[in-house]
TIVO-2410 file (N, C-alpha, C; in nm, 3 decimals):
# residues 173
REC num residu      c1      c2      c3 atome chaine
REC   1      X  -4.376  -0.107   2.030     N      A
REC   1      X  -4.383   0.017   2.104    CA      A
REC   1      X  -4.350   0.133   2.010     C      A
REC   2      X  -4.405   0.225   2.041     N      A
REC   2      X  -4.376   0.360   1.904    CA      A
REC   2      X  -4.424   0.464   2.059     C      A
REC   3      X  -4.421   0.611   1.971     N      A
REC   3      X  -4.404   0.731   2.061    CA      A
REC   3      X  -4.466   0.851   2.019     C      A
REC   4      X  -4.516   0.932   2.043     N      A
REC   4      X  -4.580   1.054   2.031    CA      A
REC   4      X  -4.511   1.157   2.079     C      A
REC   5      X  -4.566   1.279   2.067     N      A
REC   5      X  -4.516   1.374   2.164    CA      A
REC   5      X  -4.610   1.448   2.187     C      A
REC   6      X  -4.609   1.529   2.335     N      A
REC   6      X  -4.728   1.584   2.359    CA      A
REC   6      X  -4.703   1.745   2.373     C      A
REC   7      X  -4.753   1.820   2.339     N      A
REC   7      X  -4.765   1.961   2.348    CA      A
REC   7      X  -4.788   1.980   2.494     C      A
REC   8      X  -4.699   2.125   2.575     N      A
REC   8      X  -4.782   2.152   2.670    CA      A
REC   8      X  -4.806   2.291   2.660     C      A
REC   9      X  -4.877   2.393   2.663     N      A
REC   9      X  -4.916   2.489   2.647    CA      A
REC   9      X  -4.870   2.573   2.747     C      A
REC  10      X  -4.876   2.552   2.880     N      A
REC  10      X  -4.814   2.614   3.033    CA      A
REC  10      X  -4.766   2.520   3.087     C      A
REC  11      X  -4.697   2.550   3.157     N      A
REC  11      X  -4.598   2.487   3.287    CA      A
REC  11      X  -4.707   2.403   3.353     C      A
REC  12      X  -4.709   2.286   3.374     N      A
REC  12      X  -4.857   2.202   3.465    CA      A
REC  12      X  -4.913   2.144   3.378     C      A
REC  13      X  -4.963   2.214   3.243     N      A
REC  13      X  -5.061   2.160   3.141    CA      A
REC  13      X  -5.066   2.018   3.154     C      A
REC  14      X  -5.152   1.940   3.096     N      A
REC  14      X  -5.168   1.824   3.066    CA      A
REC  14      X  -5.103   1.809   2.913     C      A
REC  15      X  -5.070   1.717   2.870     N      A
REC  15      X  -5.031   1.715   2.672    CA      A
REC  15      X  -5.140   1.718   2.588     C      A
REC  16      X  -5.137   1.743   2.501     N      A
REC  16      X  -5.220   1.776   2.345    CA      A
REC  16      X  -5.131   1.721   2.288     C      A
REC  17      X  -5.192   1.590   2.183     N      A
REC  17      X  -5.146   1.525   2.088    CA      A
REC  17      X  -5.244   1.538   1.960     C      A
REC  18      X  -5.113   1.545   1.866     N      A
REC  18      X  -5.213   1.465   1.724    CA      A
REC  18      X  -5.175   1.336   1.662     C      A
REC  19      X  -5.152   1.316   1.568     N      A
REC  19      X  -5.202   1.200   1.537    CA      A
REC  19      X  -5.059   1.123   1.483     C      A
REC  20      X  -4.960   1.241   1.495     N      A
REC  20      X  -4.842   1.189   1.466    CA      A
REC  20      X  -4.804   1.060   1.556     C      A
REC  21      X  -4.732   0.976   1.504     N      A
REC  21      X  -4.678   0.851   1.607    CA      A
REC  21      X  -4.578   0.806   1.536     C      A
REC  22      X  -4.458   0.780   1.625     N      A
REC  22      X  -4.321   0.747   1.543    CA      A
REC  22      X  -4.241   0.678   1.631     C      A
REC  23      X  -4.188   0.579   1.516     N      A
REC  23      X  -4.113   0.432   1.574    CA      A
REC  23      X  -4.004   0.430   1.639     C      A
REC  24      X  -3.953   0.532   1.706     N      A
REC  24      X  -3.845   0.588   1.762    CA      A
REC  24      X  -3.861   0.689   1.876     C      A
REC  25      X  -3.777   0.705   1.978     N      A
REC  25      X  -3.794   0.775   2.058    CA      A
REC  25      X  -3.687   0.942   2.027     C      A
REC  26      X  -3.607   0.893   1.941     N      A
REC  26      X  -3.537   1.016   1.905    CA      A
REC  26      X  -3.626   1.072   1.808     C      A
REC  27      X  -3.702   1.003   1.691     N      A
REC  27      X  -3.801   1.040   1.604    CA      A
REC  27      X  -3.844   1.132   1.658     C      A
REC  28      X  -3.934   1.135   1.780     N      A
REC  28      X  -4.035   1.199   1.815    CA      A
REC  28      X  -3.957   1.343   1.908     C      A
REC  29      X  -3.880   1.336   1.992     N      A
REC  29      X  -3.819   1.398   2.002    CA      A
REC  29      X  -3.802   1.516   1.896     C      A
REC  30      X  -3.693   1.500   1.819     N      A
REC  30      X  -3.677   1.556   1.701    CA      A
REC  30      X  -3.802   1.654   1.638     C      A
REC  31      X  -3.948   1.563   1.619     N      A
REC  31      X  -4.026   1.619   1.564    CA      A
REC  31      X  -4.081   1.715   1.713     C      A
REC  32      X  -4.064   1.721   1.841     N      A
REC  32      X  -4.129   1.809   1.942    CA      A
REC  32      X  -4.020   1.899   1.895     C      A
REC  33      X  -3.907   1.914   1.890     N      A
REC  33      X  -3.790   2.052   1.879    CA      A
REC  33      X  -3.846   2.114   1.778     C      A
REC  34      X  -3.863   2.037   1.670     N      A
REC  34      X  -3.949   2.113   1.517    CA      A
REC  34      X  -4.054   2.178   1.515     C      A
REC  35      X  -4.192   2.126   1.647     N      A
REC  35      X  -4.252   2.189   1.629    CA      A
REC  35      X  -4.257   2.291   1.714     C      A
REC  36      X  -4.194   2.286   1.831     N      A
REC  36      X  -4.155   2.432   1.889    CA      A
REC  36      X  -4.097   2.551   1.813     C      A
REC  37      X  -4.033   2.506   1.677     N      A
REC  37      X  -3.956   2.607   1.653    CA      A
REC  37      X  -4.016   2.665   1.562     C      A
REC  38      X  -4.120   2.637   1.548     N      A
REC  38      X  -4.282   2.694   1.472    CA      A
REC  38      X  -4.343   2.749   1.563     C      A
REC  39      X  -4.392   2.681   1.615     N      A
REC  39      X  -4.508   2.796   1.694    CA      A
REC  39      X  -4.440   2.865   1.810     C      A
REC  40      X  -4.608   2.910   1.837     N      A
REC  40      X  -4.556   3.025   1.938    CA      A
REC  40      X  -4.594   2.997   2.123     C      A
REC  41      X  -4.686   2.971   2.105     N      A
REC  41      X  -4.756   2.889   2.244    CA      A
REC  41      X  -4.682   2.834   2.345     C      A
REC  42      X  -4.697   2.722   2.277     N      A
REC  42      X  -4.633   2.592   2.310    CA      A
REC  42      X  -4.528   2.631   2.380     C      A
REC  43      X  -4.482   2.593   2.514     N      A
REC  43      X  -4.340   2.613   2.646    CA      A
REC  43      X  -4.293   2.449   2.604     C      A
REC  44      X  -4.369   2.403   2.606     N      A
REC  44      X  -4.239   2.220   2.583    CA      A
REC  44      X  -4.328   2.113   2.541     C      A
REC  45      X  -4.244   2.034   2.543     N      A
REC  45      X  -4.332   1.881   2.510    CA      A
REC  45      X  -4.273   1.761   2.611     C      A
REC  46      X  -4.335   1.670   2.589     N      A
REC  46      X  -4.284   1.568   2.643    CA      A
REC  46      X  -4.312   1.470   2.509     C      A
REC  47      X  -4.248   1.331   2.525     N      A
REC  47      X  -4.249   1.206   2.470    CA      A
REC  47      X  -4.320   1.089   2.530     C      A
REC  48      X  -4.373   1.023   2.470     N      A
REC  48      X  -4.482   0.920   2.566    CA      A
REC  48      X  -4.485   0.803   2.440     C      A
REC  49      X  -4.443   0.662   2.547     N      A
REC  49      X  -4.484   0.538   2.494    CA      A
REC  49      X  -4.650   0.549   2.407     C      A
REC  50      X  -4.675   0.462   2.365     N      A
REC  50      X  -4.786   0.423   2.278    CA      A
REC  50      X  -4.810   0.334   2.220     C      A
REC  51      X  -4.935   0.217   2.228     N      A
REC  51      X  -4.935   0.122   2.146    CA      A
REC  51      X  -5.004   0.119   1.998     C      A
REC  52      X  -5.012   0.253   2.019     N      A
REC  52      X  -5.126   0.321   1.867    CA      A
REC  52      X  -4.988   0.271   1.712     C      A
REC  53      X  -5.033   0.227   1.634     N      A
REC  53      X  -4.968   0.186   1.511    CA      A
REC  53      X  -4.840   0.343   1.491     C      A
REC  54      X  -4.718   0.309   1.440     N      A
REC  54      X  -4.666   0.406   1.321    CA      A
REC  54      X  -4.716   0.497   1.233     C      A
REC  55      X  -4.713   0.627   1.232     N      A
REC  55      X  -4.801   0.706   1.092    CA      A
REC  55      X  -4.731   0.820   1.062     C      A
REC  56      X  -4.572   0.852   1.098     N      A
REC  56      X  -4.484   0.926   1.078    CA      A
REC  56      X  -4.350   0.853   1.088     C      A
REC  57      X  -4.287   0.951   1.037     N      A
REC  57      X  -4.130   0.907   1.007    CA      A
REC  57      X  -4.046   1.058   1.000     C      A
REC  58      X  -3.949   1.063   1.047     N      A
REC  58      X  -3.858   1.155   1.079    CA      A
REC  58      X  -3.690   1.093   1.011     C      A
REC  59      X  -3.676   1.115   0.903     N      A
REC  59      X  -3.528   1.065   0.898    CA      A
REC  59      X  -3.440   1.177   0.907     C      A
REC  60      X  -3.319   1.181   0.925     N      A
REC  60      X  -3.258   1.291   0.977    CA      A
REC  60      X  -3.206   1.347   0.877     C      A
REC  61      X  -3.229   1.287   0.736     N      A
REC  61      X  -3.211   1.400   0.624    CA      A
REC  61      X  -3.323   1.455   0.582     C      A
REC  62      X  -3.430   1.521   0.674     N      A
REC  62      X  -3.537   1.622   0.641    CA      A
REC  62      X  -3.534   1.667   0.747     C      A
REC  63      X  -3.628   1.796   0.723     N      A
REC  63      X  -3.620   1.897   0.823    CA      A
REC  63      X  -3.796   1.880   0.898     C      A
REC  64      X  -3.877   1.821   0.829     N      A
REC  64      X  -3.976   1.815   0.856    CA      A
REC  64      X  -4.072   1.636   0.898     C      A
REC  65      X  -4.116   1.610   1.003     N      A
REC  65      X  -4.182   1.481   0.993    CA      A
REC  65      X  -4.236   1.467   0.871     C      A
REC  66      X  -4.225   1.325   0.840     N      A
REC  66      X  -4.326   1.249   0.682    CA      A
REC  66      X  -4.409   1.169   0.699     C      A
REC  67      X  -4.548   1.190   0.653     N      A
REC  67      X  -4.652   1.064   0.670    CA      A
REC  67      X  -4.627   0.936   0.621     C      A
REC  68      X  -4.632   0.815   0.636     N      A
REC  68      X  -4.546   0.712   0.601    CA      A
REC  68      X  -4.722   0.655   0.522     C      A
REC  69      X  -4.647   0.632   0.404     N      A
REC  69      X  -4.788   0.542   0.321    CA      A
REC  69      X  -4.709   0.444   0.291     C      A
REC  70      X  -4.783   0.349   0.344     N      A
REC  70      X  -4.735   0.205   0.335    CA      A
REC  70      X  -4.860   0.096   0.267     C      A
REC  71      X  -4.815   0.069   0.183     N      A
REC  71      X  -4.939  -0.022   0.106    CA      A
REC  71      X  -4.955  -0.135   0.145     C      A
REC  72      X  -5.048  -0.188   0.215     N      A
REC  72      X  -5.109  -0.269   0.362    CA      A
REC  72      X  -5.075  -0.404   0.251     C      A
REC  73      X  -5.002  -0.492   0.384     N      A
REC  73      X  -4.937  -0.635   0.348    CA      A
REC  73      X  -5.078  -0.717   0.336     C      A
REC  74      X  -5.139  -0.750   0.253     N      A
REC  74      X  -5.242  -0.804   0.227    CA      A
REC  74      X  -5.254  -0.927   0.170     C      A
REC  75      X  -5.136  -0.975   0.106     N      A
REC  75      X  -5.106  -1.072   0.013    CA      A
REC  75      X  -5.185  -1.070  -0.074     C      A
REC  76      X  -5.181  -1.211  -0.155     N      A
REC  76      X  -5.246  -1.243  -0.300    CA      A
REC  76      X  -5.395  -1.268  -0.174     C      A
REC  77      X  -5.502  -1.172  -0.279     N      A
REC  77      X  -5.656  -1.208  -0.239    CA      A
REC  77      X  -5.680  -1.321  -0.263     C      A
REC  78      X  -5.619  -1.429  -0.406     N      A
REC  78      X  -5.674  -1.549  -0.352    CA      A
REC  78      X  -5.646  -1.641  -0.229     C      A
REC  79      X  -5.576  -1.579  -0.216     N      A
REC  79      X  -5.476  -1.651  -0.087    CA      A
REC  79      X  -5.594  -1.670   0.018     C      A
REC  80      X  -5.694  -1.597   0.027     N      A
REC  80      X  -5.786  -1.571   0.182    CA      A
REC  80      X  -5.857  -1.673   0.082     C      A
REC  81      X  -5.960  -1.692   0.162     N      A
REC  81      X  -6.079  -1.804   0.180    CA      A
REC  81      X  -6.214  -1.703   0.104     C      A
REC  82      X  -6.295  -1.769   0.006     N      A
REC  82      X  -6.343  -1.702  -0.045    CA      A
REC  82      X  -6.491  -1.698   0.027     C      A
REC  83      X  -6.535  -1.558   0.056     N      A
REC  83      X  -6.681  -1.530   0.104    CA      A
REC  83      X  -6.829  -1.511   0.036     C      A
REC  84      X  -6.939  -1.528   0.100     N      A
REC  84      X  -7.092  -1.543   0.027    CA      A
REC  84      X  -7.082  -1.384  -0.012     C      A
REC  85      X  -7.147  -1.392  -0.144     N      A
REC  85      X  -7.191  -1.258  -0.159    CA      A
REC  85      X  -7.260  -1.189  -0.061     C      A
REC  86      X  -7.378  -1.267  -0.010     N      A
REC  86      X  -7.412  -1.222   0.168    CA      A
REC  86      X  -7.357  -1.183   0.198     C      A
REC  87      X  -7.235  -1.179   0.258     N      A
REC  87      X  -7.126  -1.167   0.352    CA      A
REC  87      X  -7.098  -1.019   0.291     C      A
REC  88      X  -7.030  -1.003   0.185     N      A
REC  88      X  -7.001  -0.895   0.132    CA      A
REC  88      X  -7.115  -0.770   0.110     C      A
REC  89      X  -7.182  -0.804   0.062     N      A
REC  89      X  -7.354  -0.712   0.106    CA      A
REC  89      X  -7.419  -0.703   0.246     C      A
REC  90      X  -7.381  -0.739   0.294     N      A
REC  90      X  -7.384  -0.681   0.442    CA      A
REC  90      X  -7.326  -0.561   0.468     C      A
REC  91      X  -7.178  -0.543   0.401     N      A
REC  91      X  -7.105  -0.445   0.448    CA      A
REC  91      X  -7.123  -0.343   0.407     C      A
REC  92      X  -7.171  -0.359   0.291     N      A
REC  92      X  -7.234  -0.197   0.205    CA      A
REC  92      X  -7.339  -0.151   0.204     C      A
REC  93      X  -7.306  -0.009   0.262     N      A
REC  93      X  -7.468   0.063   0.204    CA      A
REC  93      X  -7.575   0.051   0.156     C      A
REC  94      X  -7.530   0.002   0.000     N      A
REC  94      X  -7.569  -0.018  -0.100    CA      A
REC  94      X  -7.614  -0.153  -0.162     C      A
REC  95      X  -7.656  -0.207  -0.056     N      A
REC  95      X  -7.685  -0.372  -0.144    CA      A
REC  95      X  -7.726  -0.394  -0.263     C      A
REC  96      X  -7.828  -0.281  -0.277     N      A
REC  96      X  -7.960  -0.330  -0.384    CA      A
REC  96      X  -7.887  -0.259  -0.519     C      A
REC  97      X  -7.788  -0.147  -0.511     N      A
REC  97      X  -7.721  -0.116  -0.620    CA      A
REC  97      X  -7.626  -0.213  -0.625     C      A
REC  98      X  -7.522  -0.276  -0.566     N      A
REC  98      X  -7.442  -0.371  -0.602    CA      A
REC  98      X  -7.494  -0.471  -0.662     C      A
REC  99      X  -7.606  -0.542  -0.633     N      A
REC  99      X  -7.703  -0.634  -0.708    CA      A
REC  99      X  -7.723  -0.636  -0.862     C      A
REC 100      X  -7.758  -0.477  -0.866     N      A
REC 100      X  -7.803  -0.452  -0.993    CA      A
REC 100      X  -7.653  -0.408  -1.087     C      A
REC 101      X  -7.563  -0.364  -1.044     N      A
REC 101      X  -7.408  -0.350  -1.131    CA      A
REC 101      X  -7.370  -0.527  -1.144     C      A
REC 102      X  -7.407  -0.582  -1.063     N      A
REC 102      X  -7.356  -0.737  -1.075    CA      A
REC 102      X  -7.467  -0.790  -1.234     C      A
REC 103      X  -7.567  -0.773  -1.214     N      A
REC 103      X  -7.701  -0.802  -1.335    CA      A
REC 103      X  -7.617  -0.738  -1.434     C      A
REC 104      X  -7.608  -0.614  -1.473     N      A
REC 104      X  -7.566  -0.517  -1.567    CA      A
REC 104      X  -7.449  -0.578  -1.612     C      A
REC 105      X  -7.334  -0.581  -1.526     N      A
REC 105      X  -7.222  -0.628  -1.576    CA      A
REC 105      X  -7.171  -0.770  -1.617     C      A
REC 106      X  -7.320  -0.839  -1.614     N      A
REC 106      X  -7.289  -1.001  -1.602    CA      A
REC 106      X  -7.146  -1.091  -1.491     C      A
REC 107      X  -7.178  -1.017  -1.365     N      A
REC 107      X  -7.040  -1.074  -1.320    CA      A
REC 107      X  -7.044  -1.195  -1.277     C      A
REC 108      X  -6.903  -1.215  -1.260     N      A
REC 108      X  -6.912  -1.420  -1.208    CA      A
REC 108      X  -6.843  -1.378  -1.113     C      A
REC 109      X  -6.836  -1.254  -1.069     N      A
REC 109      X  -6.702  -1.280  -0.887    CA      A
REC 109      X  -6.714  -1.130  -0.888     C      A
REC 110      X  -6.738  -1.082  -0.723     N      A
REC 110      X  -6.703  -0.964  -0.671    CA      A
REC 110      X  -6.579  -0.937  -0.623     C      A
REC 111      X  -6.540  -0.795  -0.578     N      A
REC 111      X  -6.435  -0.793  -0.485    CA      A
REC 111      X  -6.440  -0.690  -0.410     C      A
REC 112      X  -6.466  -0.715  -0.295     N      A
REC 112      X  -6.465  -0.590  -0.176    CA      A
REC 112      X  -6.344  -0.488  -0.133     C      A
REC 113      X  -6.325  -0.399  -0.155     N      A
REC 113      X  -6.208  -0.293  -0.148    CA      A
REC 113      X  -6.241  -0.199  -0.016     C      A
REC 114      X  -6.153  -0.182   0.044     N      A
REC 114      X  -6.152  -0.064   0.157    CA      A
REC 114      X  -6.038   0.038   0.194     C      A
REC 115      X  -6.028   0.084   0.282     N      A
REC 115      X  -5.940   0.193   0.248    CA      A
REC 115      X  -5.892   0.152   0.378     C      A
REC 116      X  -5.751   0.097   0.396     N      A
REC 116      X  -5.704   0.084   0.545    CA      A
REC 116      X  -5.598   0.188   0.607     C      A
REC 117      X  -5.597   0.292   0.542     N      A
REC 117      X  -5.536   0.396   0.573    CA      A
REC 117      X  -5.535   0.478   0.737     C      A
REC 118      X  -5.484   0.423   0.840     N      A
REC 118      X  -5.504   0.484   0.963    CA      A
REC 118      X  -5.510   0.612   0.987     C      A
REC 119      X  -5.463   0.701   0.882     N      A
REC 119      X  -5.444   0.803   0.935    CA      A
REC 119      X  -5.541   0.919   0.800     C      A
REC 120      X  -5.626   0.813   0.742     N      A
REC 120      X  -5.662   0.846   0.657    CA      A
REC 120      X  -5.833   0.918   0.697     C      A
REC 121      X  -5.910   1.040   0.666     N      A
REC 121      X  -6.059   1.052   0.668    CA      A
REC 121      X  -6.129   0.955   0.587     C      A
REC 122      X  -6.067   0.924   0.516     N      A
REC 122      X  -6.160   0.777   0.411    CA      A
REC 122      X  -6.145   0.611   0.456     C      A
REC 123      X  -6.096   0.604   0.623     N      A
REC 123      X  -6.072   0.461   0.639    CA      A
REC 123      X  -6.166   0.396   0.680     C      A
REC 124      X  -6.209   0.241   0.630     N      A
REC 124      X  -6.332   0.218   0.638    CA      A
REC 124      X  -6.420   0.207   0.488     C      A
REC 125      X  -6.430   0.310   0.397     N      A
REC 125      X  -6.461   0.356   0.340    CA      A
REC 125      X  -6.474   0.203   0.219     C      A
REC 126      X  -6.573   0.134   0.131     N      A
REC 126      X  -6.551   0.076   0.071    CA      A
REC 126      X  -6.618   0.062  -0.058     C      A
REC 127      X  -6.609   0.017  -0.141     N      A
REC 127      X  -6.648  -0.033  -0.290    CA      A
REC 127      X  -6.621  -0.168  -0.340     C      A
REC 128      X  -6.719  -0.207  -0.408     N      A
REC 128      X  -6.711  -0.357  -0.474    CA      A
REC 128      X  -6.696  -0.332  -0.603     C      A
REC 129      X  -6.593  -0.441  -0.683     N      A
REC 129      X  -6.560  -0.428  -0.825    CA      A
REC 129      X  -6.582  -0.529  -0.879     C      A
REC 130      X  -6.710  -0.525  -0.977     N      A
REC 130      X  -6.728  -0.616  -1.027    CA      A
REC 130      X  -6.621  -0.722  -1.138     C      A
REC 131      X  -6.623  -0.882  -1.128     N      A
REC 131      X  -6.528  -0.922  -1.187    CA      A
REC 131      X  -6.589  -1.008  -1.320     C      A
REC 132      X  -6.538  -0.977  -1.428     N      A
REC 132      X  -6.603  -1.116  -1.515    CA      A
REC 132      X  -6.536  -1.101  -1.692     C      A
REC 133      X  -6.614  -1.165  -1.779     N      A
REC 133      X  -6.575  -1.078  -1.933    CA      A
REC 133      X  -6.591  -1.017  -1.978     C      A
REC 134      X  -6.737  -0.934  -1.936     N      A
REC 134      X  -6.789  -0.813  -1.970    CA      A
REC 134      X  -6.741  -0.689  -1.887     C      A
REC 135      X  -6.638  -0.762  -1.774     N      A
REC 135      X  -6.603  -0.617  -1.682    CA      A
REC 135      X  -6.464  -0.588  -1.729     C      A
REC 136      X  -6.431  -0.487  -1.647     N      A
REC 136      X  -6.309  -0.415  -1.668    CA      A
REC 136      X  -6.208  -0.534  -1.616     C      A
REC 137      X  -6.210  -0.604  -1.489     N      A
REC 137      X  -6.117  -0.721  -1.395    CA      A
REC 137      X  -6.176  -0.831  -1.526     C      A
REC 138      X  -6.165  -0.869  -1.618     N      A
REC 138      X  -6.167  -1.044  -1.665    CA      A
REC 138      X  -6.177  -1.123  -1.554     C      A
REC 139      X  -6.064  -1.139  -1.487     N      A
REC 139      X  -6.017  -1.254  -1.355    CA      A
REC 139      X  -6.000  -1.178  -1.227     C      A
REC 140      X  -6.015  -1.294  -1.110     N      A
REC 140      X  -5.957  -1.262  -1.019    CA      A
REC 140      X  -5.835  -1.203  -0.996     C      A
REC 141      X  -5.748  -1.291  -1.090     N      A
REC 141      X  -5.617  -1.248  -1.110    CA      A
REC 141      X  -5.556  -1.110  -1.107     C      A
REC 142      X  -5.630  -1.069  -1.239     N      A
REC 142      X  -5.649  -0.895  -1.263    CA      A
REC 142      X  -5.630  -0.762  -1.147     C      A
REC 143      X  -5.680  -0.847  -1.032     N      A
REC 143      X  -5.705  -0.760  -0.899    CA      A
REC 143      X  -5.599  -0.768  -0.805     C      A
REC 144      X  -5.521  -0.860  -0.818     N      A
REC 144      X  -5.359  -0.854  -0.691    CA      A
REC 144      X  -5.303  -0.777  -0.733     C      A
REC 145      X  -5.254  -0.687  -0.640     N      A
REC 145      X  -5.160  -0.620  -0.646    CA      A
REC 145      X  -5.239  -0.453  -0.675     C      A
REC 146      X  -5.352  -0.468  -0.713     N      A
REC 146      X  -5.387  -0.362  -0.711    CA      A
REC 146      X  -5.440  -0.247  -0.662     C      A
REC 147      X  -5.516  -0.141  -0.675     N      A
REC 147      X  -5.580  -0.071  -0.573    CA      A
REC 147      X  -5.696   0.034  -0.627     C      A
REC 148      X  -5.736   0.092  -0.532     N      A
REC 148      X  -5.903   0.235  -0.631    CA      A
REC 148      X  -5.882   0.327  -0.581     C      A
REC 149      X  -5.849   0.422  -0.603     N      A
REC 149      X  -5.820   0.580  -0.593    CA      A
REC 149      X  -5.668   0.621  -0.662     C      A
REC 150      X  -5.702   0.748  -0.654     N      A
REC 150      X  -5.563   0.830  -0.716    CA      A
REC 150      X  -5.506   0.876  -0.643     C      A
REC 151      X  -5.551   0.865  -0.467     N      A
REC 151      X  -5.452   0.958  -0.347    CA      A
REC 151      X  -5.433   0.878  -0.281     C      A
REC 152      X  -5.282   0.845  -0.259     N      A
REC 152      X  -5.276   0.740  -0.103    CA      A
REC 152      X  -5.339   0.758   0.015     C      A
REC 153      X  -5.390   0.840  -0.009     N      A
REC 153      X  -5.461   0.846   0.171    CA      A
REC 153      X  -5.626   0.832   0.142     C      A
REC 154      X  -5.689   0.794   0.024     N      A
REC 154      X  -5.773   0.725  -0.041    CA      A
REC 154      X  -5.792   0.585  -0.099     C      A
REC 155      X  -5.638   0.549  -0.126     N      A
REC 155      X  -5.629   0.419  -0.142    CA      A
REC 155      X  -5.744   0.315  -0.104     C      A
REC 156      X  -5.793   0.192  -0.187     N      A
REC 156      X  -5.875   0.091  -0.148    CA      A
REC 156      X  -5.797  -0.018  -0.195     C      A
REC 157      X  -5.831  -0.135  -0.122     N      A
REC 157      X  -5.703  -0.240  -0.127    CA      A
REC 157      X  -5.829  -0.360  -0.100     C      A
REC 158      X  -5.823  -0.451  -0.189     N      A
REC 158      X  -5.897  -0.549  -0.229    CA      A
REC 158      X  -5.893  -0.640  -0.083     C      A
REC 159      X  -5.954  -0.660   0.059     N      A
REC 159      X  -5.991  -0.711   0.175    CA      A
REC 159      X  -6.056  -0.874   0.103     C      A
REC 160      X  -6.140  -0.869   0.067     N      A
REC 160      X  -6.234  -0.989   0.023    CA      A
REC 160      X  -6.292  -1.036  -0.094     C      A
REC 161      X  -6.269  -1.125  -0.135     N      A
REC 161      X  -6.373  -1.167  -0.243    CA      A
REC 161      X  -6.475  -1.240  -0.259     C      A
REC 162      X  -6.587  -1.256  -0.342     N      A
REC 162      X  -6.673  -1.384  -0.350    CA      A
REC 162      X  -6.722  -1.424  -0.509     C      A
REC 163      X  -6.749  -1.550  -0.500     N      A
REC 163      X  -6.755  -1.577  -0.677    CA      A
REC 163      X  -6.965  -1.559  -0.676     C      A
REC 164      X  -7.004  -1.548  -0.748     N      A
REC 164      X  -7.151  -1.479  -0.810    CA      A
REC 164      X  -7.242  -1.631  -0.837     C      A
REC 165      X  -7.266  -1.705  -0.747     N      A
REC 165      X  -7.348  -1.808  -0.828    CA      A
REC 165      X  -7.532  -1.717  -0.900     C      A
REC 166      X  -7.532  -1.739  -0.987     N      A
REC 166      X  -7.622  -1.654  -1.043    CA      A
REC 166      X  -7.753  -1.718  -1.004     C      A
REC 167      X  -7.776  -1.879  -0.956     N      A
REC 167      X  -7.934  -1.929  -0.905    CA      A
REC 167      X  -7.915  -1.912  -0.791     C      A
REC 168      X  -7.849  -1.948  -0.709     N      A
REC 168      X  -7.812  -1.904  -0.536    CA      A
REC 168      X  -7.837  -1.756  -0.479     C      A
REC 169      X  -7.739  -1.654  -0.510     N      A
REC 169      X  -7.741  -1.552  -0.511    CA      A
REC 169      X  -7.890  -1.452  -0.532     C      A
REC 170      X  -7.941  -1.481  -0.633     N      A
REC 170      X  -8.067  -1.412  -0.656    CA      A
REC 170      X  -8.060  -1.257  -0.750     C      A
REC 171      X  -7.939  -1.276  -0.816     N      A
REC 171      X  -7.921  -1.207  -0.917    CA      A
REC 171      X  -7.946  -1.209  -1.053     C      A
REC 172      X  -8.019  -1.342  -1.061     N      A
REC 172      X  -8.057  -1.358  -1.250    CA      A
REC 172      X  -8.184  -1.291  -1.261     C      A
REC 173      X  -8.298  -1.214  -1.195     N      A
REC 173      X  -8.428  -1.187  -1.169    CA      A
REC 173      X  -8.419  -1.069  -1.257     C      A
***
């Protein structure tokens, strides 16, 4: 259970929320007093249950709510069950360019990256990294623990992998 708070604009209003959500009921609280004491509108708030995930944090040594970036418990990628390149080209845009970076780069294994950022405009968002000796990843290995972008709220976090059979696949052509 986590909590929001809702704006009311007049006495009666219905609430206006954003996207804040926090694991506490004093959390949220806290952050409705804060934002009253900003604007101008706004007559009150209320607090409301929610089963929507965590995406703020309020500790009581700041004056302001904090977006909480949390780098998604994913474990070791080999750990999951490994998928058809099919599988993974389905999900992209881009099949027929992933095809051809796989040719180019001589790879023996992909890896599907996405951005699981809830509170992020880029979630969803994905890229495949090619794996092999001619690539930047050598190994699978290379890829735990890691991630693709320079902004946490861009972050891509390795979801899936698959190994490249080069007669199967239809990438030696």
């Amino acid at each position: 259970m986590a909590f929001k708070v809702g704006i009311h604009e007049r006495k009666g209003d219905a609430p206006c929320f954003n996207q804040q959500v926090f694991a506490t009921h004093d959390e949220a609280h806290r952050a409705g007093v804060e934002l009253l004491s900003r604007w101008l509108l706004p007559e009150s708030f209320s607090v409301v249950e929610t089963d929507e995930p965590v995406t703020y944090e309020f500790p009581a040594d700041i004056d302001r709510p904090r977006l909480l970036v949390r780098k998604p418990t994913i474990g070791n990628i080999l750990d999951k069950p490994a998928s058809t390149l099919d599988e993974i080209l389905a999900k992209m845009d881009n099949p027929r360019d992933v095809r051809i970076a796989i040719r180019f780069n001589r790879a023996t294994a992909v890896v599907l990256f996405e951005c699981l950022d809830l509170s992020s405009s880029n979630l969803g968002a994905r890229t495949v990294l090619c794996v092999g000796p001619h690539c930047s990843a050598k190994g699978l290995a290379d890829i735990n623990g890691q991630h693709l972008g320079d902004v946490p709220s861009r972050f891509q976090w390795p979801v899936e992998w698959a190994l490249v059979d080069w007669t199967r696949d239809g990438v030696a052509s």
